[in-house]
N, C-alpha and C positions, 0 to 999 in steps of 0.2 A: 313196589312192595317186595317183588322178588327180591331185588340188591340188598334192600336192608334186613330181609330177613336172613340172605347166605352171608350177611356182615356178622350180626346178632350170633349165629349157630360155628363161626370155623374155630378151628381148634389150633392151642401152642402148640410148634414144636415140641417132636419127643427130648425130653430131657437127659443127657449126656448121664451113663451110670458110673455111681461114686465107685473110687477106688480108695479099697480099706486096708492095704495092708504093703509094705515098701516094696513087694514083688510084683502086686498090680501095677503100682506105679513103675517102675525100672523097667517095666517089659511093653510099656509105651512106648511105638515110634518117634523119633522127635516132632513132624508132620501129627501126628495126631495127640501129644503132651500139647501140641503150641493150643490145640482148642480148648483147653481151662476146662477139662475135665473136676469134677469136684473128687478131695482127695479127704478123706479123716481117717486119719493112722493112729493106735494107743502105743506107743511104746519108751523106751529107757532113753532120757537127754545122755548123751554121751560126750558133747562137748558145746559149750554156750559162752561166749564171749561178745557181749556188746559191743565194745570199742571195736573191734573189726567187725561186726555183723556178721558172725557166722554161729550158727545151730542146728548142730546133727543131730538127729534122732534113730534110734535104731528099733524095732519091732521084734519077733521070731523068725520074718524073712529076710531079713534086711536090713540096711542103714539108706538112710535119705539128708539131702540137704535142704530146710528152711532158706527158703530169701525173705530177710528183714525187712527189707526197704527202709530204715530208719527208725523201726518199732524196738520197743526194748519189752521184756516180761520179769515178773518176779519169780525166775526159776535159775535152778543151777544143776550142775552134771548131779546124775546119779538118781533123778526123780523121775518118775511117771506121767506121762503128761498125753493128753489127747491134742493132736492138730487138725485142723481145721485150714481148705486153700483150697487154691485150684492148682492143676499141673500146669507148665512149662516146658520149654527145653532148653539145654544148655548145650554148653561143648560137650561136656563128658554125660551125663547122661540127665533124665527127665528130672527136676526140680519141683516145689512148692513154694507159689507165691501168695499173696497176698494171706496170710496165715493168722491166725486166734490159736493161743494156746491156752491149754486148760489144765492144773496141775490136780491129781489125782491122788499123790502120794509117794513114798519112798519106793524106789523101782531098784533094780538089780543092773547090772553091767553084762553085755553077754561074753560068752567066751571067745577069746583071743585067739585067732588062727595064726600062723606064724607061715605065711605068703612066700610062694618061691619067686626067685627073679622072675619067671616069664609073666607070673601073675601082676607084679609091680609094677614092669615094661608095658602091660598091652591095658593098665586101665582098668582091669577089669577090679581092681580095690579101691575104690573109688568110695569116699564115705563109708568104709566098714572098718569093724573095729578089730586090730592087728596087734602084733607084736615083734617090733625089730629091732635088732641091734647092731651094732657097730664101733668104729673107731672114732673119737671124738679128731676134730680136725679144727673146728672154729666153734666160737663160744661168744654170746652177746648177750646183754639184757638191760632192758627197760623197767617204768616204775612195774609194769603188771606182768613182764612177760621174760622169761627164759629162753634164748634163741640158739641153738647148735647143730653144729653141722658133721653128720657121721659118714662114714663111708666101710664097704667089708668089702674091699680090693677089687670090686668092679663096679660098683654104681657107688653117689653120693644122695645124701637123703637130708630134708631139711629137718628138724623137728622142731615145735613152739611149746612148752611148757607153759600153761598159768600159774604164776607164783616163784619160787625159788626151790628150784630140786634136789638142792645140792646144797643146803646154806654153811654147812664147814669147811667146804672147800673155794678157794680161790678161783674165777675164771683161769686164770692162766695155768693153774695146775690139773687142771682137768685133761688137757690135751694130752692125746695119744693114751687118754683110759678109755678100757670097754665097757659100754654102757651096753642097758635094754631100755625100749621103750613100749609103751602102751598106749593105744590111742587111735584116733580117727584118719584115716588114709584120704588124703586129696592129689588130685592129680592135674595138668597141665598140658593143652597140648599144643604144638605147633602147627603151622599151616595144611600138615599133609597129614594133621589127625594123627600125629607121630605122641608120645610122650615124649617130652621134656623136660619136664620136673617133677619131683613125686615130692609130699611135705605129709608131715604127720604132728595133729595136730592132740598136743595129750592133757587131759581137763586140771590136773592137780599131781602134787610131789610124790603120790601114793603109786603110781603108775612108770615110775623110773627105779631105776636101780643101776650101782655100779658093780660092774663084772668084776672087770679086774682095771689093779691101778695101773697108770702110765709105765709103758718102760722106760726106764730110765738110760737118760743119753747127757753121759758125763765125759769132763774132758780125757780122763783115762782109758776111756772106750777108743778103739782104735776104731780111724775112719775105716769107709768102706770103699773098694776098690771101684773105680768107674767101669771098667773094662767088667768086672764081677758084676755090677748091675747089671748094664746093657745085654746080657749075656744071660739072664734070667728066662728061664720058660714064663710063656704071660700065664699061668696059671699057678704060676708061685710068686708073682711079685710082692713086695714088703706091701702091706697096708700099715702100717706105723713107719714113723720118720725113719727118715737114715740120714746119716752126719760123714759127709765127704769135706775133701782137703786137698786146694789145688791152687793154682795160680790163675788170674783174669785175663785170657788172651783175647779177649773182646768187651768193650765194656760198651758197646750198642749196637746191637743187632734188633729194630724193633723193642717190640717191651721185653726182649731177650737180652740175657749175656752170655758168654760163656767162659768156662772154667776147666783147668785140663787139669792132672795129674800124671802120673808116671808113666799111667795106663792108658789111657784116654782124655776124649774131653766130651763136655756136655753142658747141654744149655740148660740156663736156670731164669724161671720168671720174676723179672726181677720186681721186689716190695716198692710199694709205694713209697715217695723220697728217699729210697736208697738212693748211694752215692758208691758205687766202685770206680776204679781206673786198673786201666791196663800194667800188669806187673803188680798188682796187689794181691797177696797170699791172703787166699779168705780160708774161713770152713764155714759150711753153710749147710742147716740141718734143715730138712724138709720132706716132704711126700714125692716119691719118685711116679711118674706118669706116663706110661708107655707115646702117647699119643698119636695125631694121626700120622704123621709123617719123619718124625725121630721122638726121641724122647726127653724129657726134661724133669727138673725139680719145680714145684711150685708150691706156695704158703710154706716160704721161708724163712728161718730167723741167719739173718749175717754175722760173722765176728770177723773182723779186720785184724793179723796177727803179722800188719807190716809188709813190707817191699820184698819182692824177691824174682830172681833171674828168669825171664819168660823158659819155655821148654825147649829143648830142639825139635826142631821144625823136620820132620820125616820126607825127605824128598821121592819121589812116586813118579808115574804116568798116569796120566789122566784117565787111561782106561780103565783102572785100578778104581780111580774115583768114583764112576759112576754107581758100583755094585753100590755104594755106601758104607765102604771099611771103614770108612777115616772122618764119619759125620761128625761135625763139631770138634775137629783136632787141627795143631797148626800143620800143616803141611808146605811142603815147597816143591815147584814147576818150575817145567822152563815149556816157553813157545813163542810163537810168532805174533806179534803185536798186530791185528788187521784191521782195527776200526776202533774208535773211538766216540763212543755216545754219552748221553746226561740224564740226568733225574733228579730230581726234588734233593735228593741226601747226597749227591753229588758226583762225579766222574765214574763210566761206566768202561771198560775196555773189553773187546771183543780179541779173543786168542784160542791158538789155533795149536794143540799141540797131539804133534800125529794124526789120530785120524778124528779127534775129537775137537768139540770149536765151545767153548766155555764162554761166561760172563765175568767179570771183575769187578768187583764195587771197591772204590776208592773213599773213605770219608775225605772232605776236605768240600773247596767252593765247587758248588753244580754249575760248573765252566767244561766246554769241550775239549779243550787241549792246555790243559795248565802247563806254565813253563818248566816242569819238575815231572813232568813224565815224557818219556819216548816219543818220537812221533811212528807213527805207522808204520810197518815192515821192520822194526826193528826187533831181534831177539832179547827178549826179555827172562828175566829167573824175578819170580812171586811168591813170598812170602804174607801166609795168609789161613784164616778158618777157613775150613771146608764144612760148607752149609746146602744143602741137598734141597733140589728144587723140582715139586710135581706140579706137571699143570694138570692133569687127566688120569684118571688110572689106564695105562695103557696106551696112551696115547702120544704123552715126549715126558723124556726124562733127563734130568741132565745136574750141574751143580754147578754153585758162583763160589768166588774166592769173596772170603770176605777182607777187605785189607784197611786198619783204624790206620794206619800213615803210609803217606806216599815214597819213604825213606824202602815201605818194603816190595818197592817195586823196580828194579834192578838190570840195567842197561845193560845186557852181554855185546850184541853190536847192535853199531847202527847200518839202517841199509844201505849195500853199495850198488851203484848204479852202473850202467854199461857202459866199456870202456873203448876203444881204439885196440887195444890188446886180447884185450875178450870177446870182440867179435869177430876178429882174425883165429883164435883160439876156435872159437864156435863154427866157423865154415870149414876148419880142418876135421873135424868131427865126421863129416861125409853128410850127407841127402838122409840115408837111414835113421841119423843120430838125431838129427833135429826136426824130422817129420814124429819120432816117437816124443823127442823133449814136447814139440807144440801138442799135439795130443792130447801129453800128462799134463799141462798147462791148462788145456783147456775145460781139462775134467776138473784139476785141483780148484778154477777160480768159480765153477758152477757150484762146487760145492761149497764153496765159501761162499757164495753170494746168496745160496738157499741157509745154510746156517746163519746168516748176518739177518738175513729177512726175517727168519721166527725169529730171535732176539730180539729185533726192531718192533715186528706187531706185538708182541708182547709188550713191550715198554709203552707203545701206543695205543694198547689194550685200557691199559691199566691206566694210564693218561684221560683216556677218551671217559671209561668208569667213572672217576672223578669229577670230571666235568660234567655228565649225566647227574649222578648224585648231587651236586648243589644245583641244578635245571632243577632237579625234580624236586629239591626240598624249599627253594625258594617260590615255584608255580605250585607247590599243593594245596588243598584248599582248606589244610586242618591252619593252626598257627604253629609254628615248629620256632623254637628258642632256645636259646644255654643260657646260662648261668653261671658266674664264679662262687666261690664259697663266702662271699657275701651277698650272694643271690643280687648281682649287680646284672643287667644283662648284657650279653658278652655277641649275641647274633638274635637275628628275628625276620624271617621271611616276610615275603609281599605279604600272605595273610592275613601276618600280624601288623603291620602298618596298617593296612586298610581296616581292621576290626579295632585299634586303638586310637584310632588318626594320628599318629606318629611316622615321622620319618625314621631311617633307621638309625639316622645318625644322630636324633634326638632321644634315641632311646637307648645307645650303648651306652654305661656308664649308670644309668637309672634302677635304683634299687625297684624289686617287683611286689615290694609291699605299697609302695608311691601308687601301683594302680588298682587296690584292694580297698574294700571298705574295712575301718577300723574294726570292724568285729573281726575279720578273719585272718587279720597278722600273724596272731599269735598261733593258730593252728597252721598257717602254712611253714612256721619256724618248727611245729613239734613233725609236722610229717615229712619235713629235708631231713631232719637229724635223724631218721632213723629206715635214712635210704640206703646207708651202707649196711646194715645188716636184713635186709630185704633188697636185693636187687631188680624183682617185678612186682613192684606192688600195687596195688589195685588202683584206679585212677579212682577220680574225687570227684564232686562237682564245687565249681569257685564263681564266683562273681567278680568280675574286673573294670573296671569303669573308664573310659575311651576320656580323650581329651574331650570333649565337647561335654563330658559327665554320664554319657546314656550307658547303661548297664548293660554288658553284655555276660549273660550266663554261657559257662563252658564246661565241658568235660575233659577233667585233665589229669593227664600222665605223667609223672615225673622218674627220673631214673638217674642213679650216680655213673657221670661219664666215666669209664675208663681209659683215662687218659695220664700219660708220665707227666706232661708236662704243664700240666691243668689241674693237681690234685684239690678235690673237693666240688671240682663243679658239675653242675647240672645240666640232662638233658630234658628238655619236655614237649610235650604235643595235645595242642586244646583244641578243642572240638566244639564249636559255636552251636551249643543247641537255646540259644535264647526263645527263636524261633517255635521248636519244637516243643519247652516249656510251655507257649502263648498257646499252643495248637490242646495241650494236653490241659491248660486251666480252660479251653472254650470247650474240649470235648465234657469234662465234668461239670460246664455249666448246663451244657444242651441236656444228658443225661438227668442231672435234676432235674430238668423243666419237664423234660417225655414223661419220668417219676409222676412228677405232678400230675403234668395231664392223665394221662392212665387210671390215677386216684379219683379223678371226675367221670371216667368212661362207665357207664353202668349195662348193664348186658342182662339178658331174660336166660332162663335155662331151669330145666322140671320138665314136669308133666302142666299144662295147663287147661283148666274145666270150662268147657266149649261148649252153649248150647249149640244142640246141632242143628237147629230150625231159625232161629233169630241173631246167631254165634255170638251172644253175649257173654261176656268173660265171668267169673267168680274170683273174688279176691278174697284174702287171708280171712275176713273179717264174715264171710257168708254174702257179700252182696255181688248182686249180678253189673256190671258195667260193660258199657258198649267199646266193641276191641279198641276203635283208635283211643279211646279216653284211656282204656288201660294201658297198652304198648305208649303211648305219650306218655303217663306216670312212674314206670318201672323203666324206661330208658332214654336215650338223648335221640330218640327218632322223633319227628312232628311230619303233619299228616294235611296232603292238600285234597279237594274233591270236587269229583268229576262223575260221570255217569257213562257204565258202559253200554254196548249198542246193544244187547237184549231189552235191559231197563229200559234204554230211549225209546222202542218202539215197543215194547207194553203199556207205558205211564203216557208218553209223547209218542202219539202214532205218526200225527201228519211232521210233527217236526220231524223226525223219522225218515219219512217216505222224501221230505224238502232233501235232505240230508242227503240219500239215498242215490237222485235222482243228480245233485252234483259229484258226485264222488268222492263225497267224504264220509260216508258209513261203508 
């Protein structure tokens, strides 16, 4: 009787208190958001787009982000709306999930703060509503959506337009005008909680405006000098194009080239299916970018204006080189040829001139000793880019020649060997001369052999990397695969063999709609085509079906390779949660059923009228009943009977005293 009465009497948990207003919510731990606090905010939609599922709302404290989960509503920016959810957390800060919206009425926009960089950088604008402007640098758009990319000389910013903001202008005449924007701040972060990306997302055309229009960059504009760039304090560098005029003294350095002038020279990233060659006179107008370790142009347009004479090549010492005077300029050396090594892009020479010990990249076959170069010990004069090379801040510095033919690499002698005449020569020298010669010998070849070594572990560094990185992307346990631009597939880890039952080599060559049910072709065609104007865009979930036909559900990321010589294909990484689907449709089955049961549980609670002589109950209607018949009818308890030892030996004495005298009363 006791157990079932402290069943009957215990109390739910205290109930988690609502948060009503976007500062309750934002000023939750992520640890205490994850416990699905209940959240109901009134405030102004500020930006609502189904197709991507995102909806910000903003209150008097605040802005917040909705998660859709695949819901849609019939609201748009600008209205009044109550939500309804529980808390969350995300990366950047606490969210609302599972949400009810309830539209109230035409609402207002709040006012527009206009954010310094430190605020943009650390996050802290996250979902609020802002005002930024900048230099237009890239321009895209789809059926619903205007995409551009701005930048004010030290940071780039995405921004997403609903609708067309601009409709009398041309995408391509847009560039290099000052715009403003208005709208919802999102932010992005990398693994160390660092900002990465900042995007701003703005509801409608009413919310842009153009500052001012492009400057304009005509052929009568006279280029600008290289040497005059590089030479900029970084707080006055150009944030609009500039239009430089040079000759191509490299036409592959990486996804680099470079280009010299009178003045200098400098690398430029080079466009997608661009085609230069060495000795072609370009002018090439683009954004200049300090970056980390020299500087470059990038998102450029080319004009090819014909053949013309490479520069003279400035011959120097190498100690010269190191400061980084001559970064991306031809220049010419002379030194001692001391080893010869290889890599992937082809012939590596190891040279020694003074007291400095350099690299040499050779284009041509990644052979150790082609028969068109020197062999060892011989004096060499190199003609070549000087391209500046860190491995550490602080740690080694140093620079490679870069050399596109082996024509500019230049036999002064080759080495002579010891003679009959020269070692009679050398013993007239005296004891003194040649204990100091072996000495300098032995320092000179220690130092050579320690500068030969960091060159070497670097090269096997960067070898060993390579070989780690396909280790790790063919044993991971997501599905990792590429793609060409006819979404053929081009590579696919253990993974994915094992999750599609395909070999690999049954599956290069095989379009990745072949393992798609026919519903979802067509949307895996509309979300490739619009990977280049989003480069991290939110994964998906897909359905892929294995040779054998069993469905396996995944969560997938796709992303446009940058790559020269692959343009148009794809990277991606799927994540088998078939599994975890099965786990989430049995947890919503068990929940219904507990539902259920709970609806059948019935429970006593009041005051209830006791006689206190006979303890017959009184029910609703006036009549007295005896407790078990009542406790049986108002709940799921039932009632066995027994006699305790007082009763036994009042009513049954001698049973009792039988009882008594075994030891069982």
């Amino acid at each position: 009787m006791l157990l079932v009465w402290r069943g009957l009497s215990a109390s739910p948990p205290e109930p988690l208190p609502a948060r009503t207003t976007a500062e309750q919510l934002l000023q939750l731990p992520p640890e205490e958001a994850l416990r699905g606090y209940p959240v109901r905010i009134r405030g102004t939609v500020t930006f609502y787009d189904p197709e991507w599922s995102l909806l910000f709302v903003h209150d008097p404290t605040g802005g917040v982000f909705v998660s859709l989960e695949g819901k849609t509503f019939p609201i748009q920016a600008g209205q009044e709306v109550e939500v309804e959810g529980l808390s969350n957390a995300s990366d950047v800060m606490p969210v609302i999930i599972r949400p009810s919206v309830k539209v109230l009425g035409p609402g207002a926009f709040p006012s527009a703060s206009r954010p310094s960089l430190q605020a943009l950088v650390t996050g802290a604008m996250d979902c609020q509503w802002i005002t930024i402007s900048g230099v237009v640098r890239k321009t895209n758009r789809d059926l619903n959506h205007f995409m551009v990319e701005i930048n004010d000389s030290r940071r780039r910013w995405n921004v997403f337009i609903l609708g067309n903001p601009f409709p009398r202008h041309k995408l391509e005449d847009l560039l290099d005008a000052t715009v403003e924007f208005t709208g919802v701040g999102a932010v992005a972060l990398d693994d160390l909680r660092r900002v990465k990306e900042f995007k701003l997302f703005v509801p409608d055309d009413r919310r842009c405006s153009l500052q001012a229009s492009p400057v304009a960059i005509s052929l009568a504009t006279p280029a600008e000098s290289i040497a005059g760039l590089k030479g900029l304090d970084h707080k006055k560098l150009p944030h609009h194009r500039v239009r430089i005029q040079g000759v191509v003294t490299l036409a592959e350095a990486g996804p680099f080239f470079v280009i010299q002038d009178a003045s200098a020279g400098l690398r430029v990233l080079r466009p997608e299916k661009a085609v230069v060659a060495m000795g072609d006179l370009m002018e090439v107008t683009g954004y200049y970018c300090p970056g980390a370790h020299a500087p470059y142009l990038e998102d450029v347009t080319l004009r090819n204006l014909g053949a013309a004479p490479l520069p003279h090549a400035v011959e120097i010492k190498a100690d010269k080189v190191v400061w980084g005077k001559f970064e991306s300029q031809m220049v010419q050396l002379e030194g001692s040829l001391l080893d010869q090594l290889s890599d992937s892009s082809g012939p590596v020479l190891i040279v020694q001139s003074g007291q400095i010990t350099f690299s040499v990249n050779v284009a041509g076959s990644p052979t150790n000793s082609p028969a068109h170069l020197p062999p060892n010990g011989s004096r060499v004069r190199i003609t070549g880019v000087c391209w500046k090379q860190v491995d550490q801040p602080g740690k080694f510095q140093t620079f490679n020649l870069l050399v596109a033919r082996p024509e500019q690499v230049e036999t002064l002698n080759y080495p002579r060997y010891i003679s009959r005449e020269r070692v009679l020569q050398a013993v007239g020298v005296g004891a003194l001369g040649l204990a100091a010669m072996l000495i300098w010998t032995a320092l000179l070849r220690r130092r050579v052999r320690q500068q030969t070594e960091i060159i070497r572990l670097r090269l096997e560094r960067e070898n060993a990397l390579e070989k780690r990185c396909h280790e790790l992307i063919q044993n991971a346990e997501e599905i990792i695969f590429t793609l060409d631009k006819e979404l053929r597939f081009t590579s696919i880890n253990i993974a994915g063999e094992t999750a599609l039952g395909y070999a690999a080599a049954e599956l290069l060559g095989r379009k990745l709609e072949q393992m798609l049910p026919a519903e979802q072709v067509a949307a895996i065609g509309e979300w490739v085509a619009k990977l280049a104007a989003d480069p991290n865009p939110p994964s998906r979930e897909l359905t892929l079906v294995s040779r054998s036909g069993k469905i396996v559900i995944c969560d997938l990321s796709l992303r446009a390779a940058q790559t020269a010589n692959a343009p148009g294909s794809v990277q991606g990484i799927a994540r088998d949660i078939t599994e975890r689907k099965r786990l989430e449709t049995e947890r919503e089955r068990l929940i219904q059923e507990l539902q259920a049961a709970l609806e059948n549980v019935k429970t006593l609670s009041g005051l209830l009228p006791i006689c206190s002589h006979c303890k017959k109950i009184r029910d609703d209607k006036g009549y007295w009943n005896r407790i078990e018949s009542y406790i049986s009818a108002h709940s799921s308890a039932r009632f066995t009977h027994g006699m305790c030892p007082d009763c036994t030996r009042k009513h049954f004495p001698s049973v009792y005293d039988e009882l008594h005298r075994n030891g069982m009363m």
